[in-house]
C-alpha positions as CSV (number, residue, x, y, z in Angstrom):
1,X,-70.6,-18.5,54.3
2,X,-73.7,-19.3,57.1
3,X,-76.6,-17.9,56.2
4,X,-79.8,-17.8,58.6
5,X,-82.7,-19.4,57.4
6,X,-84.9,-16.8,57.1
7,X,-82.4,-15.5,54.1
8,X,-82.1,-18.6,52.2
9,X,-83.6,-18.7,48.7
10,X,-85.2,-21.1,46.8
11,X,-82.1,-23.0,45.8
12,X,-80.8,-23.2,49.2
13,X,-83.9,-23.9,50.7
14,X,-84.9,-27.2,48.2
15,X,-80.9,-28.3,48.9
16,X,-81.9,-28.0,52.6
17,X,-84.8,-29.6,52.6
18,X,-83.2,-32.5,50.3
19,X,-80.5,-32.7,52.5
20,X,-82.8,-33.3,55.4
21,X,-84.7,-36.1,53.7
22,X,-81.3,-37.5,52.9
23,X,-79.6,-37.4,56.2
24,X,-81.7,-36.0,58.9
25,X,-79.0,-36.8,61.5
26,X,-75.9,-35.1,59.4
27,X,-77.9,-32.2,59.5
28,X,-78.2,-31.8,63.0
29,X,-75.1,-32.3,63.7
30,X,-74.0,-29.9,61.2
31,X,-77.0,-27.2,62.6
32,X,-76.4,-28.1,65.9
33,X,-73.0,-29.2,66.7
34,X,-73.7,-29.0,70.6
35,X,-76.6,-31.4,70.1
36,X,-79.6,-30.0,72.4
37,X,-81.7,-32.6,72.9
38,X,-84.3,-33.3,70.2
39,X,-82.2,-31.8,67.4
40,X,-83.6,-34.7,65.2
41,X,-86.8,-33.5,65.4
42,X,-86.0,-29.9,65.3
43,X,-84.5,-30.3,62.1
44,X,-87.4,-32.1,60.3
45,X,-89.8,-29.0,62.1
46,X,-87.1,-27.1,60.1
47,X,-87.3,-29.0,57.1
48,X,-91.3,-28.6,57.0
49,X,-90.4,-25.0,57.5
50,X,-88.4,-24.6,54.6
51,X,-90.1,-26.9,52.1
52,X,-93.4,-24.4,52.5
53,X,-91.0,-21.8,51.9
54,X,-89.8,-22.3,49.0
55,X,-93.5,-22.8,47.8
56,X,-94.3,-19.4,49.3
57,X,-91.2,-18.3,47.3
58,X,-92.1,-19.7,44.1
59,X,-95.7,-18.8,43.6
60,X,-94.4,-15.0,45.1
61,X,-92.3,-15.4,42.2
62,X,-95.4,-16.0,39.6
63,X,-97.7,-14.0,40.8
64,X,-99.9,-16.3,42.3
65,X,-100.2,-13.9,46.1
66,X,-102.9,-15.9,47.2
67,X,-101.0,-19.3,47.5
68,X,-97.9,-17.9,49.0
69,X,-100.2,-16.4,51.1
70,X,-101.6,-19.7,52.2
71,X,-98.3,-20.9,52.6
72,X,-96.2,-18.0,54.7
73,X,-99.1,-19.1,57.1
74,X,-98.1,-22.4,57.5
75,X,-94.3,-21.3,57.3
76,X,-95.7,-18.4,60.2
77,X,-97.0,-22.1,62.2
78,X,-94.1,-23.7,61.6
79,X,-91.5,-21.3,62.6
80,X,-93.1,-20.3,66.5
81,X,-92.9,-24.1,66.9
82,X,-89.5,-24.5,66.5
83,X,-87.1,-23.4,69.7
84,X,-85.2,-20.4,69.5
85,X,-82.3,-21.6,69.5
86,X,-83.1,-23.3,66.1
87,X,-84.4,-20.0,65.0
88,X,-81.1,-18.8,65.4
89,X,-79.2,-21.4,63.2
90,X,-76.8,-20.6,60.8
91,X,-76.8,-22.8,57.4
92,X,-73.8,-23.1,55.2
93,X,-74.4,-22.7,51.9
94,X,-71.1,-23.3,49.6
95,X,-71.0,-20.9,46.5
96,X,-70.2,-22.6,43.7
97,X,-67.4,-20.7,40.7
């Protein structure tokens, strides 16, 4: 199942942004099989992205509105950075039985 990256939850988003750490190049090949030029970089931008978002997740998650707050506006920097075509990407995430 591809999810877009706006819909991933906090799960999804720390395996991302692991993933990322791990293998930056895997990643943009998976993200962007085509391979636009950049997609390195476009993928850490992404992984930045979703490590602040699962922060704004979290502390929307304990009640603490004025840190997510914080962070959806880093996230908000963040994501008009990135190209739209990254915007549009599709992660898969594999459900696990």
């Amino acid at each position: 199942m591809n999810t877009e990256l706006g819909q991933l939850g906090e799960e999804e988003l720390e395996h991302l942004v692991s993933s990322i750490e791990d293998d930056p190049d895997s990643v943009a090949c998976l993200l962007f099989p085509e391979s636009p030029d950049g997609s390195r970089s476009v993928v850490q931008q992404i992984g930045q992205w979703a490590a602040n978002r699962k922060l704004v997740l979290e502390n929307t998650a304990n009640g603490n509105d004025h840190i997510a707050s914080v962070f959806d506006k880093v996230c908000y920097r963040f994501w008009q950075r990135l190209p739209s075509y990254a915007k549009r990407a599709k992660v898969p995430i594999i459900i696990e039985k």
